[in-house]
PDB file of N, CA, C and O in Angstrom:
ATOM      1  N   UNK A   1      64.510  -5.120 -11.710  1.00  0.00           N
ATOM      2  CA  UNK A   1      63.126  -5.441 -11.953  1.00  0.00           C
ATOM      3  C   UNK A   1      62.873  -5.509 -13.456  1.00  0.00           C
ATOM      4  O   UNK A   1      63.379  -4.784 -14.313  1.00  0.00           O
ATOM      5  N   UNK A   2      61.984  -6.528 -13.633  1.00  0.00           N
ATOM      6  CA  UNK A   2      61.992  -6.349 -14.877  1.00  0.00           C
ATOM      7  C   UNK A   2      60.686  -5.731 -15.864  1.00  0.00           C
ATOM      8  O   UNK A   2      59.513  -5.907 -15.534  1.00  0.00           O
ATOM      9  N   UNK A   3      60.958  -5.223 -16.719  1.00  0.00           N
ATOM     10  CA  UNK A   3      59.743  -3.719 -17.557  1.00  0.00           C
ATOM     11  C   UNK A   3      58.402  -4.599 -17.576  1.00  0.00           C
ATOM     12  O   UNK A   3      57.301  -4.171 -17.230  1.00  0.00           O
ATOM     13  N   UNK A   4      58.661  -5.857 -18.021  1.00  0.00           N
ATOM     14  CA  UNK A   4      57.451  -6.719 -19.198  1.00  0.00           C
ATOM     15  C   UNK A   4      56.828  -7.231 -17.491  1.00  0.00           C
ATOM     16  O   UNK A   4      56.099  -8.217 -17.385  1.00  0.00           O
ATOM     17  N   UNK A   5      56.942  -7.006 -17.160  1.00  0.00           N
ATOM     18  CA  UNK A   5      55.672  -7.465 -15.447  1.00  0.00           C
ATOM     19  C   UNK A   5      54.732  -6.134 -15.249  1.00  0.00           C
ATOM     20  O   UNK A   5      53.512  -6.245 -15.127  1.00  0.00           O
ATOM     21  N   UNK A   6      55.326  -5.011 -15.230  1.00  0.00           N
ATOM     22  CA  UNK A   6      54.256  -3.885 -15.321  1.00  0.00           C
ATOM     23  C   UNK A   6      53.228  -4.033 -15.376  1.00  0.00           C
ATOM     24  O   UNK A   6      52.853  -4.895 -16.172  1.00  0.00           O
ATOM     25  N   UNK A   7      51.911  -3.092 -14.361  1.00  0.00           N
ATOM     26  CA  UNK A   7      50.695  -3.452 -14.556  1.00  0.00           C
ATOM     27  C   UNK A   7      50.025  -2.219 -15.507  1.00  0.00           C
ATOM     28  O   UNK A   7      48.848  -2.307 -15.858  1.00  0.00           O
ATOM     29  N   UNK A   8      50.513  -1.547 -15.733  1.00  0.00           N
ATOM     30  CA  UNK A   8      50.324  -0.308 -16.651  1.00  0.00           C
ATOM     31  C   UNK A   8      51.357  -0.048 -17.804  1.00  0.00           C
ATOM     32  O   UNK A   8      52.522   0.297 -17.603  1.00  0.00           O
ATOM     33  N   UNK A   9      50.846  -0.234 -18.911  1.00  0.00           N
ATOM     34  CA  UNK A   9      51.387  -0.101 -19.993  1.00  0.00           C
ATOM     35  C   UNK A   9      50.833   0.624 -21.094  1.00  0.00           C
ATOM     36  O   UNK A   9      49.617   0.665 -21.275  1.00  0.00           O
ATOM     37  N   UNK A  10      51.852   1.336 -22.016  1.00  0.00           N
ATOM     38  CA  UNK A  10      51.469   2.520 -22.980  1.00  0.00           C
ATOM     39  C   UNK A  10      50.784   1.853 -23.814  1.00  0.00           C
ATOM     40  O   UNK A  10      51.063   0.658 -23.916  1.00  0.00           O
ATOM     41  N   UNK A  11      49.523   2.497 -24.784  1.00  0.00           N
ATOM     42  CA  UNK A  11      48.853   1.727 -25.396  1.00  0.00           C
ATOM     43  C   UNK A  11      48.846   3.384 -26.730  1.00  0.00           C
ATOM     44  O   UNK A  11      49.615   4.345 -26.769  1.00  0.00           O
ATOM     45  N   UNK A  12      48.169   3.192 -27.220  1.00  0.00           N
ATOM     46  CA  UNK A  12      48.616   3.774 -28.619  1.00  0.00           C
ATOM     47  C   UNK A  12      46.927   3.964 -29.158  1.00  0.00           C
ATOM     48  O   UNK A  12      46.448   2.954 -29.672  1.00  0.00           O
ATOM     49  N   UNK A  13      46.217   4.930 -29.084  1.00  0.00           N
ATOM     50  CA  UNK A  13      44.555   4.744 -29.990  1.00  0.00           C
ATOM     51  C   UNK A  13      44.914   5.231 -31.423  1.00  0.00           C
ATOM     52  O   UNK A  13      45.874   5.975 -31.627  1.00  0.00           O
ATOM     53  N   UNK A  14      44.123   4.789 -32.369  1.00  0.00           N
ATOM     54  CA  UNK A  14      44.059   5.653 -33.841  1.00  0.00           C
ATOM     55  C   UNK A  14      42.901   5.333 -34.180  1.00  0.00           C
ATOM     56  O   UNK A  14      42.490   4.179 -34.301  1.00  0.00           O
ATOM     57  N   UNK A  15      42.207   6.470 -34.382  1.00  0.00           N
ATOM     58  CA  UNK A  15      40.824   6.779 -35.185  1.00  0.00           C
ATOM     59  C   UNK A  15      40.208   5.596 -35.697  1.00  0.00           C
ATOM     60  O   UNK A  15      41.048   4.755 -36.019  1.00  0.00           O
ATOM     61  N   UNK A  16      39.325   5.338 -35.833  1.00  0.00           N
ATOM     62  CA  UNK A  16      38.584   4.094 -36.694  1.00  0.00           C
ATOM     63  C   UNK A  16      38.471   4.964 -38.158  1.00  0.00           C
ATOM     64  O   UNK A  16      38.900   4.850 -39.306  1.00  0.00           O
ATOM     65  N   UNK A  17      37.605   5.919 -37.369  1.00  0.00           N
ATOM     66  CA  UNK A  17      36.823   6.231 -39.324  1.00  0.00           C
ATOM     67  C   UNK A  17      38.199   7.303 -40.226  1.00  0.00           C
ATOM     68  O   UNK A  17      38.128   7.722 -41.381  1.00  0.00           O
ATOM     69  N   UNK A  18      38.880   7.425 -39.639  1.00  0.00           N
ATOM     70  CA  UNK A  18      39.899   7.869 -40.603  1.00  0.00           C
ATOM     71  C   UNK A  18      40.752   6.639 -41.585  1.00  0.00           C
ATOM     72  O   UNK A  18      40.881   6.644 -42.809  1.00  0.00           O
ATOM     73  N   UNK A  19      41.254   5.642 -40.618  1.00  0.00           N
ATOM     74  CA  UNK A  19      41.786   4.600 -40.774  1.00  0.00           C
ATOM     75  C   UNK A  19      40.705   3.657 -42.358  1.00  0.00           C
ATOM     76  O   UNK A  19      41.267   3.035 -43.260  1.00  0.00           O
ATOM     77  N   UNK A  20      39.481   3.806 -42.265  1.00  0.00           N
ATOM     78  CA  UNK A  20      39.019   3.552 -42.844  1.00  0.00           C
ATOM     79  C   UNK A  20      38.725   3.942 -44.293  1.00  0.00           C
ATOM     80  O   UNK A  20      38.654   3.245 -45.306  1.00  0.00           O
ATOM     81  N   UNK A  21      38.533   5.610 -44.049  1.00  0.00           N
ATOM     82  CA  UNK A  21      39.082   6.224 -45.069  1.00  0.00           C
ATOM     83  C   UNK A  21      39.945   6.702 -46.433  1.00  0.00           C
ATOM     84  O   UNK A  21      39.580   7.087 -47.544  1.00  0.00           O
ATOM     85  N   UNK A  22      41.574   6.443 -45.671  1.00  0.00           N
ATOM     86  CA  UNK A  22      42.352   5.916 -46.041  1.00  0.00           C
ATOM     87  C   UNK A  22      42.920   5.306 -46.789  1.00  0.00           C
ATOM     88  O   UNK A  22      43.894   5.442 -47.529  1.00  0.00           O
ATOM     89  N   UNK A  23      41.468   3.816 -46.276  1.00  0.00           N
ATOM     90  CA  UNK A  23      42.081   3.081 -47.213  1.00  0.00           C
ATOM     91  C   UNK A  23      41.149   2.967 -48.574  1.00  0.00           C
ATOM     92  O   UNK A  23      41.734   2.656 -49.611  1.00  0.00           O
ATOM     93  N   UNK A  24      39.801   3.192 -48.615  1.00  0.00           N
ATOM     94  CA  UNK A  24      39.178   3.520 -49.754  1.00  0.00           C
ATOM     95  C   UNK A  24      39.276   5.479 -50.316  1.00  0.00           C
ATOM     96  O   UNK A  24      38.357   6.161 -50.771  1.00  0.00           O
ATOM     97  N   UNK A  25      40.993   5.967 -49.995  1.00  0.00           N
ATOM     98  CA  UNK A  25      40.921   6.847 -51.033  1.00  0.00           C
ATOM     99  C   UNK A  25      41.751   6.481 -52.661  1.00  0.00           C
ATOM    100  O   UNK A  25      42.353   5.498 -53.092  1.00  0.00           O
ATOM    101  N   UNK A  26      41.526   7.353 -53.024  1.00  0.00           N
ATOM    102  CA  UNK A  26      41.723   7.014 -54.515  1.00  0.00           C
ATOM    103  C   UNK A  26      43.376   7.360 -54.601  1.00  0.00           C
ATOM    104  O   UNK A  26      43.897   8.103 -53.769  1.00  0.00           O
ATOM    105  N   UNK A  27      43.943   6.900 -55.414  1.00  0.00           N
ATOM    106  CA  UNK A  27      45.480   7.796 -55.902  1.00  0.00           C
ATOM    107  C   UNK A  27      45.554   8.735 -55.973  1.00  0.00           C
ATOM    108  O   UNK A  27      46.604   9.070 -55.425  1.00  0.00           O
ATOM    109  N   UNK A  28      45.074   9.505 -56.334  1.00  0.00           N
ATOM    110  CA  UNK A  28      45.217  11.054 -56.945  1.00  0.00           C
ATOM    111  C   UNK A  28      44.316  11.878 -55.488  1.00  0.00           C
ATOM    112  O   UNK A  28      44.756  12.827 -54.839  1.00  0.00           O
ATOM    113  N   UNK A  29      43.706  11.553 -55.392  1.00  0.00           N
ATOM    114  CA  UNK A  29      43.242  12.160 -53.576  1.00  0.00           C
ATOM    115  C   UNK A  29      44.802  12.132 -52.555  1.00  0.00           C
ATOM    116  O   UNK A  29      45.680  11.269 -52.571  1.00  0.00           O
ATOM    117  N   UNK A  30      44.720  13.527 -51.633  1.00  0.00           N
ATOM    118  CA  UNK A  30      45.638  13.458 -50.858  1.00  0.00           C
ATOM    119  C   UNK A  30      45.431  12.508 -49.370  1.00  0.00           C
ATOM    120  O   UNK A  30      44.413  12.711 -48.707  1.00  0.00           O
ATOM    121  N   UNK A  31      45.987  11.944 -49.115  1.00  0.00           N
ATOM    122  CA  UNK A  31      45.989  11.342 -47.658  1.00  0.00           C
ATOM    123  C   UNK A  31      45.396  12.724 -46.730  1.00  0.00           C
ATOM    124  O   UNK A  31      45.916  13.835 -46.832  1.00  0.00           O
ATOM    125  N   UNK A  32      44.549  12.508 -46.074  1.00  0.00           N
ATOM    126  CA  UNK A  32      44.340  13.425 -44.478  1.00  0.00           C
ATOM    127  C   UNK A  32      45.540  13.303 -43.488  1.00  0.00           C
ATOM    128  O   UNK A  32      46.389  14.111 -43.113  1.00  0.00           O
ATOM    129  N   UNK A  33      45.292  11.988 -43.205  1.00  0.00           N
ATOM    130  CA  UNK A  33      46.711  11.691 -42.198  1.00  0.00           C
ATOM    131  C   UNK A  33      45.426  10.734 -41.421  1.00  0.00           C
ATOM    132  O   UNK A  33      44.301  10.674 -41.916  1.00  0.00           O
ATOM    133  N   UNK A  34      45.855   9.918 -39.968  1.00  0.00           N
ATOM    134  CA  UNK A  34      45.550   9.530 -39.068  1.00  0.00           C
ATOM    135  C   UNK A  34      45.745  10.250 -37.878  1.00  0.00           C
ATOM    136  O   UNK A  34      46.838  10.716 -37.556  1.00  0.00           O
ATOM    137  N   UNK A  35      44.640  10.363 -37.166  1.00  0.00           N
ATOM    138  CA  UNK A  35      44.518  10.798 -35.641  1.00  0.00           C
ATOM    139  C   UNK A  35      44.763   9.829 -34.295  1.00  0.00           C
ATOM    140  O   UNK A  35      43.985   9.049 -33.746  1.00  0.00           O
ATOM    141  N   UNK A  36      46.095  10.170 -33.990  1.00  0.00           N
ATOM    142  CA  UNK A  36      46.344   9.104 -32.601  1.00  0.00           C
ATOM    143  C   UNK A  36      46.805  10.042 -31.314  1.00  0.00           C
ATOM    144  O   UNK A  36      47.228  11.150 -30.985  1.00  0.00           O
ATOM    145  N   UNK A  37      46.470   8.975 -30.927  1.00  0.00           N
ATOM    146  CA  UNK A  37      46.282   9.406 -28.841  1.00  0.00           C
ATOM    147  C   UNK A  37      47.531   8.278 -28.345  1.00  0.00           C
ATOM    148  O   UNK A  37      47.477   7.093 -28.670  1.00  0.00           O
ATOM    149  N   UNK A  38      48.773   8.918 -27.418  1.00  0.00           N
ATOM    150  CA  UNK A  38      49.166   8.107 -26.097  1.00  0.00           C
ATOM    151  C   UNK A  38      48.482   7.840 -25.568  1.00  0.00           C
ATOM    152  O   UNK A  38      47.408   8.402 -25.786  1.00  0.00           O
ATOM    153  N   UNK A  39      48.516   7.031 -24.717  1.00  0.00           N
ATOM    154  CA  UNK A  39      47.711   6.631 -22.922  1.00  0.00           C
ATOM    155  C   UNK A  39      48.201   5.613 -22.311  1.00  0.00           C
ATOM    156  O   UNK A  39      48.943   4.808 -22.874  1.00  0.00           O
ATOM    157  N   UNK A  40      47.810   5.519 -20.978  1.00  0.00           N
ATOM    158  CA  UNK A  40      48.563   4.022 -20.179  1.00  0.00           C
ATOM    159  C   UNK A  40      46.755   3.471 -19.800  1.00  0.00           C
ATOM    160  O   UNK A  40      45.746   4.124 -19.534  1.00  0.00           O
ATOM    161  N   UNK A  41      47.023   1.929 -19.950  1.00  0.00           N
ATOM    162  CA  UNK A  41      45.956   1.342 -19.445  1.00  0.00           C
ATOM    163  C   UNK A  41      46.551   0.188 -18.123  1.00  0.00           C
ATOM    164  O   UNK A  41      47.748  -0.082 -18.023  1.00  0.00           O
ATOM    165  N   UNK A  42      45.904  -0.165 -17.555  1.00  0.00           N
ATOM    166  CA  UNK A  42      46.006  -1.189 -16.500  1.00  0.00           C
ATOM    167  C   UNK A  42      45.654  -2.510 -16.910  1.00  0.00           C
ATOM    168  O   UNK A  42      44.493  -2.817 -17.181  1.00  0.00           O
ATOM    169  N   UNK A  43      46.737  -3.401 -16.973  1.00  0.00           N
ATOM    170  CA  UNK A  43      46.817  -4.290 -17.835  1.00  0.00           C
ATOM    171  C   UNK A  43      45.309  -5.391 -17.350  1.00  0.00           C
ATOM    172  O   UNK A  43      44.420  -5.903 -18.030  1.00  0.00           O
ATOM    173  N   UNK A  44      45.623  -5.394 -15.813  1.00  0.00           N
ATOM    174  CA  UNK A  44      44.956  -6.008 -15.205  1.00  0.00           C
ATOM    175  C   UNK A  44      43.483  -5.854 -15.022  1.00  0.00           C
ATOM    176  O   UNK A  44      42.776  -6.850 -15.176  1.00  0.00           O
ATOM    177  N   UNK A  45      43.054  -4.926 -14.768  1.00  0.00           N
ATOM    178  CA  UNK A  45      41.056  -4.375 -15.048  1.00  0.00           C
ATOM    179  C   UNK A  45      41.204  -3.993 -16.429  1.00  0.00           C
ATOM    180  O   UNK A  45      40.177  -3.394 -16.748  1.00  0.00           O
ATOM    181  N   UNK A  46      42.038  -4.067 -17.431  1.00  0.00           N
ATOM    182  CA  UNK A  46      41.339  -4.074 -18.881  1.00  0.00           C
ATOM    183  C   UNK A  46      42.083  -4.758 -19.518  1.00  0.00           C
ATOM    184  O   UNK A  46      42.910  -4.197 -20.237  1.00  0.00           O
ATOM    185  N   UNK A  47      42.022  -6.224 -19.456  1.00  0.00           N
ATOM    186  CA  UNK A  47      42.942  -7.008 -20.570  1.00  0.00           C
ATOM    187  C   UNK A  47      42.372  -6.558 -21.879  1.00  0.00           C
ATOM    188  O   UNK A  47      43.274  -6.294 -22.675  1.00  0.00           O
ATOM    189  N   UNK A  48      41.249  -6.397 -22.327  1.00  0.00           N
ATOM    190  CA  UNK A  48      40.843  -6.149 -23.595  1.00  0.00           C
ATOM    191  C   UNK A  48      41.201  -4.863 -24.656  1.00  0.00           C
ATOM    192  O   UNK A  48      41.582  -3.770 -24.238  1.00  0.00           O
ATOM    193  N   UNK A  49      41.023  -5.163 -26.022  1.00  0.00           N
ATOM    194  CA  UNK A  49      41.773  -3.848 -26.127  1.00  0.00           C
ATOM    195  C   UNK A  49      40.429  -2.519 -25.904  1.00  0.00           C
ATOM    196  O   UNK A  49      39.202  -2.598 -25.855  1.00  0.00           O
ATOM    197  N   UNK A  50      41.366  -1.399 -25.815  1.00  0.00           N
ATOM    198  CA  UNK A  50      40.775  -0.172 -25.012  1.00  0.00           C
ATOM    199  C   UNK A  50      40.088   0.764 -26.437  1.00  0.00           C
ATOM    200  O   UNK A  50      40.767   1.056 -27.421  1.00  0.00           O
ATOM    201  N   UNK A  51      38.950   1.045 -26.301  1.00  0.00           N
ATOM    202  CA  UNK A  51      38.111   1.696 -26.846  1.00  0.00           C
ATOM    203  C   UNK A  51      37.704   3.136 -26.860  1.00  0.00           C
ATOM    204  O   UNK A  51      36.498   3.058 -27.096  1.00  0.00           O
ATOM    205  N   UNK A  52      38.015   4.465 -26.740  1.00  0.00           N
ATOM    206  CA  UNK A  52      37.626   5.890 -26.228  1.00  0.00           C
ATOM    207  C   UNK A  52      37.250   6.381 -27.048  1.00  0.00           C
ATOM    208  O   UNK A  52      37.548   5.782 -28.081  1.00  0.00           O
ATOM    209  N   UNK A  53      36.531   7.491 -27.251  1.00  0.00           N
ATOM    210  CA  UNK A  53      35.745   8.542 -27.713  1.00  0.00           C
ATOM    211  C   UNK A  53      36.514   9.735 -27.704  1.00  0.00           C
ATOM    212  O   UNK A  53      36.356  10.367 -26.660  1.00  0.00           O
ATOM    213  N   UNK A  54      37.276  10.244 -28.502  1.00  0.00           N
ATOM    214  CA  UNK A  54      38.317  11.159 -28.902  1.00  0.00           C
ATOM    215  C   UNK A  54      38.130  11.891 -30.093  1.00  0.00           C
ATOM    216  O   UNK A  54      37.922  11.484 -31.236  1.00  0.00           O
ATOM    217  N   UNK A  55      38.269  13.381 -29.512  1.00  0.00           N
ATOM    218  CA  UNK A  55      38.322  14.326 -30.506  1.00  0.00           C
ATOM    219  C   UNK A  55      39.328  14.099 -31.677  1.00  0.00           C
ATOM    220  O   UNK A  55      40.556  14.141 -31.604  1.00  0.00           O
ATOM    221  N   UNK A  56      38.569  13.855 -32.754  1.00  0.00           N
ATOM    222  CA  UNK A  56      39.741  13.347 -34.413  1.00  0.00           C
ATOM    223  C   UNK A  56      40.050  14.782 -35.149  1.00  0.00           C
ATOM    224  O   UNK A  56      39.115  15.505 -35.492  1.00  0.00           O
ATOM    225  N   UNK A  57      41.864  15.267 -35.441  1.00  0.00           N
ATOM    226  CA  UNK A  57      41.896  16.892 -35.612  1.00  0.00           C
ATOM    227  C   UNK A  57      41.745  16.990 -37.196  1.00  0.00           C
ATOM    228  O   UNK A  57      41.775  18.017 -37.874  1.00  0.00           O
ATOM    229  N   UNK A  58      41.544  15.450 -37.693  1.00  0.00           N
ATOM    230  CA  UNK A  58      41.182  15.432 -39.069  1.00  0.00           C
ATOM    231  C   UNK A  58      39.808  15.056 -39.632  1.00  0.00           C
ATOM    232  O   UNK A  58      39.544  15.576 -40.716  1.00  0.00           O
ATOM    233  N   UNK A  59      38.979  14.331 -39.153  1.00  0.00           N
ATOM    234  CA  UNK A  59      37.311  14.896 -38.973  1.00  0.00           C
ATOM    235  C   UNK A  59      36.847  15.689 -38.644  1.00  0.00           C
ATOM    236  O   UNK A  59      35.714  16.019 -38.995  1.00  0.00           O
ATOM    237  N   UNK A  60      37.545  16.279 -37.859  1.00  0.00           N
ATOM    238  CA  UNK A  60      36.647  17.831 -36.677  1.00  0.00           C
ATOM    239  C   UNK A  60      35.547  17.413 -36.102  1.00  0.00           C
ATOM    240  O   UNK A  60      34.490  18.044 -36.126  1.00  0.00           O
ATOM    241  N   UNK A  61      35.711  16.376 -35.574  1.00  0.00           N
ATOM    242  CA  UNK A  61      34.685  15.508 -34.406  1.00  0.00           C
ATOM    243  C   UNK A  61      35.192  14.427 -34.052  1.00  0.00           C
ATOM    244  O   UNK A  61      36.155  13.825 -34.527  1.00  0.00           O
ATOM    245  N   UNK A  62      34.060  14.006 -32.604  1.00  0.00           N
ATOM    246  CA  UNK A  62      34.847  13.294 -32.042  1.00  0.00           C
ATOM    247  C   UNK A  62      34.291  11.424 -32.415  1.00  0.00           C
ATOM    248  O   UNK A  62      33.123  11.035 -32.419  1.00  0.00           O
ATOM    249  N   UNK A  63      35.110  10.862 -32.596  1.00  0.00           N
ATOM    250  CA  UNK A  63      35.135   9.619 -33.132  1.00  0.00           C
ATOM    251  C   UNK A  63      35.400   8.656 -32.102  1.00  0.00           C
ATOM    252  O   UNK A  63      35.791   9.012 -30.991  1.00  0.00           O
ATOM    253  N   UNK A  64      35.156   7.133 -32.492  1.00  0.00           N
ATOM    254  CA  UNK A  64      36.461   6.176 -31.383  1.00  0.00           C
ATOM    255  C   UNK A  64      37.195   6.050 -31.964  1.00  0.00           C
ATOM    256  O   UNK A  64      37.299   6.211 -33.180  1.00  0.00           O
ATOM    257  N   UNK A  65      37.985   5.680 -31.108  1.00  0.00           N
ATOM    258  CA  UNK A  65      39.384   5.696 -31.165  1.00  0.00           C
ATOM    259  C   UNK A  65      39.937   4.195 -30.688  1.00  0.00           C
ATOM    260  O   UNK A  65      39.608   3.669 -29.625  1.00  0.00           O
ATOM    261  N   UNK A  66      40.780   3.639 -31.610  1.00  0.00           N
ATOM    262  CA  UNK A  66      40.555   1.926 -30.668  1.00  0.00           C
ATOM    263  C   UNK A  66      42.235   1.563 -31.107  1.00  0.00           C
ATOM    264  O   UNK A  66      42.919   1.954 -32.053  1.00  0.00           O
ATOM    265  N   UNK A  67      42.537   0.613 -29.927  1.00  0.00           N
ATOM    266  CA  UNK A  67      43.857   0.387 -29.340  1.00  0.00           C
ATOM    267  C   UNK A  67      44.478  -0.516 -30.470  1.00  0.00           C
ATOM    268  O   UNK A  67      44.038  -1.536 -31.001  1.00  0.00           O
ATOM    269  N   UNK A  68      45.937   0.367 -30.716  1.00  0.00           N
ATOM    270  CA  UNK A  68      46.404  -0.697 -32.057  1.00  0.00           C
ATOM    271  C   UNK A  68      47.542  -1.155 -31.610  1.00  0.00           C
ATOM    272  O   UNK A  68      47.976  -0.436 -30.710  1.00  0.00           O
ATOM    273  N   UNK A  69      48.612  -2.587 -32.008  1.00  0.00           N
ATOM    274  CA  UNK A  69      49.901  -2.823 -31.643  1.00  0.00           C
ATOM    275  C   UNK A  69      50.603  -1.670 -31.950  1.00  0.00           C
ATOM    276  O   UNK A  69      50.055  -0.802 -32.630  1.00  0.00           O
ATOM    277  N   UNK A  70      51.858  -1.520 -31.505  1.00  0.00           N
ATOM    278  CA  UNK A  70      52.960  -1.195 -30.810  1.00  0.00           C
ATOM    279  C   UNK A  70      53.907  -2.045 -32.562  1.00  0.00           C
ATOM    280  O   UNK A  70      55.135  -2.092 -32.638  1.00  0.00           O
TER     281      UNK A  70
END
């Protein structure tokens, strides 16, 4: 059988507002890091990419969280 037919596949979240962060810090500022989540979505009832509301352990609140490539 082959993998790439699967109707559930691993999808990958990372923080928005960290990601954002990031990238307007300065040089001399330390990186936080990025906050990411595993998960499987169903390819089929959510072709779109996947959106959640996830506790961020580098904000200390909970943020979205939105589906990035692999």
């Amino acid at each position: 059988m082959a993998k790439g037919k699967d109707v559930r596949v691993q999808v990958i979240l990372e923080c928005t507002s960290c990601v954002r962060n990031d990238i307007n810090n300065d040089i001399n500022k330390e990186s936080t890091g990025i906050s990411r989540y595993i998960t499987q979505k169903n390819r089929h009832n959510t072709p779109s990419r996947l959106e959640l509301r996830k506790f961020c352990t580098y904000c200390y609140k909970h943020t979205i969280h939105g589906e990035i490539k692999k």
